[in-house]
C-alpha positions, 0 to 999 in steps of 0.5 A: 285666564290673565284676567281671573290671575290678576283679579286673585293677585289683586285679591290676595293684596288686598287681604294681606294688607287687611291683615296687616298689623301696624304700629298704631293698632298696638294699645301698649304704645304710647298715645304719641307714637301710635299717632305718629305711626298712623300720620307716617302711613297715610296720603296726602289725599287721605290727610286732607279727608281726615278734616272733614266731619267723616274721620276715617281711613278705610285702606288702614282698616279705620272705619272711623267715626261722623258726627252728631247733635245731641243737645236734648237727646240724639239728633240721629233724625228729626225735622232738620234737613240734615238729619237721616230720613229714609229705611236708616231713620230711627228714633231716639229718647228725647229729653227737655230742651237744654235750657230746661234740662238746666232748670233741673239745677241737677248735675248728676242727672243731666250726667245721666241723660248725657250718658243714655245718649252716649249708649244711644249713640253707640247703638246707632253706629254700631248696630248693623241695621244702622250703622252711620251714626257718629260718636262725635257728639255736638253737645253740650252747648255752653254758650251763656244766655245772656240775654233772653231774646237770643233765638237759641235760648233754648239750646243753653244752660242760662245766664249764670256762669257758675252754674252753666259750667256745673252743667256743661261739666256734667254732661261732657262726663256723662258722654265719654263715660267713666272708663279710665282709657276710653270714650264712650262718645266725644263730647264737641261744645259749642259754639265758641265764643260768645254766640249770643245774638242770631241776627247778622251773626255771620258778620257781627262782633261780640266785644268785651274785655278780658276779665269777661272773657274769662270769667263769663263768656269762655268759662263753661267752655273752660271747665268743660276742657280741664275738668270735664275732659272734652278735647273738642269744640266748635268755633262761632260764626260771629267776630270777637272783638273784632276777629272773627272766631273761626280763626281767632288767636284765642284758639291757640293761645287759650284752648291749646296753650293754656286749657292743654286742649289737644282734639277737635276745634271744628268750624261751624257750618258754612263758618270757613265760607262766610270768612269770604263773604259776610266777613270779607275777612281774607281775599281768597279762598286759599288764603282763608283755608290756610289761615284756619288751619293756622289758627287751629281749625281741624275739622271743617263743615264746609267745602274746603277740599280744593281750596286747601289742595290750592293752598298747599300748592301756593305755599301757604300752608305745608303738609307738616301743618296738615299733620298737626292739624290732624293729629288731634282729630286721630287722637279722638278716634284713639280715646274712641277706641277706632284706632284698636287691631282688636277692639276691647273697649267697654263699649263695643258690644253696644248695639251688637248683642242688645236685644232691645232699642235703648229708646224702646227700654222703660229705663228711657221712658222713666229718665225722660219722665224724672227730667220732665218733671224736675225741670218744670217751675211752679211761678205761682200758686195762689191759696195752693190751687195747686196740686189738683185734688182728683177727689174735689174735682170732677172736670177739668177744662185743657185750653190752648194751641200747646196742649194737644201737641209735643213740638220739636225743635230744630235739634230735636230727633224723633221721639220713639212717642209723644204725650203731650199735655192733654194725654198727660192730664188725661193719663193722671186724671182716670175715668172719674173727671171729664176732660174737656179740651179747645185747642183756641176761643174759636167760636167760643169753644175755650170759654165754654170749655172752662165754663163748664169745667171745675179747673181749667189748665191753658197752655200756651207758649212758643212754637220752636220751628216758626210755624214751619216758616222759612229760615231766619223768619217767624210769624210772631215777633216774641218767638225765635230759632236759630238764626232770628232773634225774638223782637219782643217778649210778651206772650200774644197768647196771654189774651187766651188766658185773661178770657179763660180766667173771665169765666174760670177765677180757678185758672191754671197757665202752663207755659211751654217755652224755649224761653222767658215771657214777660207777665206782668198781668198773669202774675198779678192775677192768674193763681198758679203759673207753671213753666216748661220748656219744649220737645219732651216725649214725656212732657204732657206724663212729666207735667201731670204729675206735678199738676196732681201732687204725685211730685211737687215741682222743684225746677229753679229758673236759669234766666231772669225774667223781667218785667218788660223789655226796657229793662233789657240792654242792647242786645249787641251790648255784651258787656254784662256789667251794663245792667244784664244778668241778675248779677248786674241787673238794675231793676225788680225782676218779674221772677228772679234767677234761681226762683221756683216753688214748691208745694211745701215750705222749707226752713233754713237755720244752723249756719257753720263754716268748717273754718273762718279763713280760706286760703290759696287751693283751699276749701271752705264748707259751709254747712246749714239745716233745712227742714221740711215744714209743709205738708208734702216731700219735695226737693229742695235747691239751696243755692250760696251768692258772695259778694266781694265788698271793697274789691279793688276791681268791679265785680257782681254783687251777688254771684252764684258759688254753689248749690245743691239739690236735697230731698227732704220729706215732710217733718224731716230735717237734713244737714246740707254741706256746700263746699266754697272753693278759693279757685271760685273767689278769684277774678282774672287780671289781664296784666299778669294773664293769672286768676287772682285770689284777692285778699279780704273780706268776702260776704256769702248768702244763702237761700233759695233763690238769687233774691230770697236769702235765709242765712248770711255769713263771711269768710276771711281770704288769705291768698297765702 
């Protein structure tokens, strides 16, 4: 009897304190107070849980929220070991990796994308099915490529940091969502700062100047903050100058103190560990734990429980800074909605009242589809073999080890489906033309098959999870991943395609990639070349219809390509002025930054300015016409290049300053308007720590690559 009255004691405590309402509930308070209220209330015990991946408080009733990868889709499974397996795995839509999702050179839809998965999310964490899904979410990554043999090409938006930070802008909005008082999801960036090489990335140092900092390698990072809106990233493995990331003073001194960041600054997995070892950068573990907190750090993915409750006790580190660790990390759950009595937020009926999947609805399958085909780049199309005429042809041969086959990637998660590009042509191609397929030459299969064929498409590529090798290795020395750096950059499959080409002058190369190749051969002798990058559900249906002309390719390269790789600086070089990046490049690239074809030919003329002088928070729009001379609708991608000449301070040549997408039909000519900001002329000076709005005359160029330039003006810059 004394036991059941003291299980209904314990019961009715427990409902009471349920039931209770606090302070931080209340959606009238303002953001401080509520924070403050729920800091008053918790345990030490229950602070310290709060720097972990798992923001919760469950005796508050906070429920809280874990985390996410989401470069290219949600990563909720897949074939990294850390994502969910089992009776909870579920699939999710799976778009281009980012670095062709960047090739789309199209803010607004990236937007898009960024926002199906934001609702994805929200399905998966709240649907009762599931349930354990996080709506902290790793993406974007706004790393630069900077160099082509990076591992983690795949995982960026390119070289140029203009145009990254466009992006990575884009896709912070399309996350957290347009609500003016709540997120959708949270956006974490990554991987802060200058992550760019994979070997011995846990001990190497990224080092270069202050204007580089600031202008190239932290501005995604940047715009992503101030005008995205992310309050949350995660800092790199590697050292910068020096120090490594995981408590560099930048972390403070620029992202809160200048940015007014005011969320998450997460160590990277194993990062708080390696501080000890690859690093050897503190003598204990309680000393390294207290030192990131100090630093910034707020959430860890790594084991650091007992070495912090050590710090604590040494006096290394108070329960005060504890608090302001976490204070960030609630204030996110708060712009989530998490820390609401009664949730209201626009978003929370998302995966309770749904009928339907997201992945499973058409509107994903078509979104997919869009962005497969606006990332694909024509490299080359010799007499316009390009597109394939259904009515002149009556076989097409399908050749190589990536055309029967959709691989994903590291960060990818499970597509509810794949087409892979055999599917694809044969979905586009009917009943009337044979397909014939040979995945290699294996006993001559791959020359039969183009022999007997009309056209023959050979795709080839790299293999984004190393063949199922182990971590850090790869069979074929052009390829990488996380962890492993290519070590070369020609494509070994080109052999495949000079046999194919021997028998079949009519060749077409597919390349699906994470990253460039050098063809120097290919180019000069195969008719047409497309490019692709990897892991999309829609690939093989995405490529078929630029194969066929039911949409003519308008993707634009965000990496040079080059011709060999001589051409490319040490990779631990990170001073991009010494020959890196089409803004510094000393040679003829292969195919230039911002290069791709259309099926048309488009015409450029009609420059204007709507003013000759800019000036201090001034804007100038700069206005042309471009008309469609060919035969075929297609989009079109102007983009505007300035040049500094006579700058007291070394700047690129040619820099990227604004672009467009249009879509212009055959015969038709539309007005296009690039705005140029005087915040994008400026340069930082490290002496007086402010961007500088350099007075003079500034040169710009537009055309429709980094090398093919149409139209050429000036502005006159006052600062004044």
């Amino acid at each position: 009897m004394n036991r059941l009255f003291s299980l209904l004691i314990l019961l009715f405590i427990c409902i009471d304190i349920s039931a209770q309402s606090y302070p931080f509930q209340d959606r009238n308070l303002p953001e401080d107070a509520r924070i403050k209220n729920l800091i008053s209330l918790m345990t030490l015990d229950e602070k310290l849980s709060c720097l972990s991946t798992r923001l919760a408080v469950p005796r508050l009733g906070i429920k809280g929220t874990r985390t996410i990868e989401g470069l290219h889709g949600l990563a909720y499974s897949g074939p990294a070991n850390w994502a969910v397996k089992g009776p909870k795995a579920s699939p999710t839509t799976t778009f281009p990796q980012a670095i062709g999702l960047a090739q789309m050179w199209d803010p607004e839809l990236l937007k898009r994308i960024a926002d199906w998965q934001s609702t994805e999310a929200r399905f998966l964490a709240q649907n009762k099915r599931f349930g354990t899904s996080g709506l902290i979410v790793f993406a974007p990554n706004a790393d630069m490529g900077r160099d082509i043999r990076w591992g983690r090409t795949e995982e960026c938006y390119g070289e140029d940091p203009f145009l990254n930070a466009a992006l990575v802008t884009a896709f912070v909005k399309g996350l957290q969502g347009d609500d003016p008082v709540y997120w959708k999801t949270a956006s974490l960036m990554k991987h802060f700062l200058a992550n760019s090489n994979e070997n011995n990335r846990s001990y190497n140092s990224s080092d270069f100047d202050d204007r580089l900092f600031r202008e190239y390698y932290s501005y995604a990072f940047y715009k992503g903050v101030v005008d995205g809106g992310s309050q949350c990233f995660m800092a790199a493995y590697n050292k910068y100058n020096g120090i490594p990331c995981t408590v560099h003073p930048v972390l403070r001194n620029v992202t809160m103190k200048d940015w007014g960041l005011r969320g998450i600054i997460c160590t990277d997995g194993g990062a708080y560990s390696q501080l000890l070892s690859t690093h050897a950068y503190y003598p204990s573990p309680e000393v390294a734990a207290a030192e990131c907190l100090k630093a910034g750090i707020t959430v860890f993915l790594d084991n650091y429980m007992a070495p912090l409750r050590g710090a604590l006790s040494l006096g290394l580190v108070s329960e005060s800074e504890i608090d302001e660790a976490i204070y960030g990390n609630l204030r996110i759950l708060l712009k989530l909605g998490l820390l609401d009595g009664q949730p209201v937020n626009p978003y929370i009926k998302i995966g309770i009242t749904d009928t339907i999947s997201p992945w499973n609805k058409p509107e994903a399958r078509e979104l997919a589809r869009i962005a497969t085909r606006k990332a694909v780049v024509l490299l080359k199309n010799r007499n316009s073999l390009l597109p394939l005429k259904k009515d002149k042809i009556k076989s097409i041969a399908v050749i190589g080890p990536s055309a029967n086959k959709v691989i994903s990637d590291w960060y990818s998660g499970t597509p509810p489906y794949n087409v892979n590009i055999l599917n694809g042509i044969k979905n586009a191609a009917g009943d009337d033309i044979k397909i014939r397929f040979a995945m290699s030459n294996k006993a001559d299969s791959a020359v039969i098959a183009a022999s007997q064929s009309d056209v023959a498409i050979v795709c080839v590529g790299n293999h984004p999870l190393s063949y199922g090798l182990g971590w850090g290795q790869n069979y074929v020395a052009s390829d990488g991943r996380e962890d492993v750096d290519r070590q070369a950059i020609s494509l070994e499959q080109e052999d495949l395609v000079k046999l194919v080409y021997k028998t079949n002058p009519k060749t077409i190369m597919v390349i699906v990639s994470s990253f460039p190749y050098s063809i120097p051969w290919s180019k000069e002798n195969i008719p047409a070349i497309l490019h692709v990058s990897q892991s999309s559900q829609e690939l093989g249906n995405g490529l078929a219809d630029i194969i066929f002309g039911n949409e003519s390719p308008s993707g634009r390269l965000v990496q040079t390509w080059v011709s060999s790789i001589d051409e490319l600086p040490p990779i631990l070089d990170y001073n991009i002025r010494n020959g890196r990046t089409y803004m510094y490049s000393r040679s003829v690239p292969l195919f230039p930054f911002g290069y791709g074809l259309t099926y048309t030919s488009f015409s450029y003329s009609d420059l204007k300015t709507d003013g000759k002088t800019i000036s201090k928070d001034g804007t100038v729009n700069v206005s042309f016409r471009i008309k469609n001379t060919g035969n075929y609708d297609s989009d079109e991608v102007p983009q505007l290049y300035v040049s500094f000449a006579g700058s007291k301070v070394e700047r690129a040549p040619k820099a990227l300053k604004g672009f467009a997408r249009v879509m212009i039909r055959t015969g038709e000519e539309k007005l296009v308007t690039i705005p140029v900001k005087a915040s994008d002329l400026t340069y930082w000076d490290p002496e007086s720590g402010q961007w500088i709005l350099e007075a003079g005359k500034v040169d710009f160029f537009v055309g429709s690559s980094s090398s093919d330039i149409k139209l050429k003006g000036s502005l006159t810059v006052n600062p004044r």
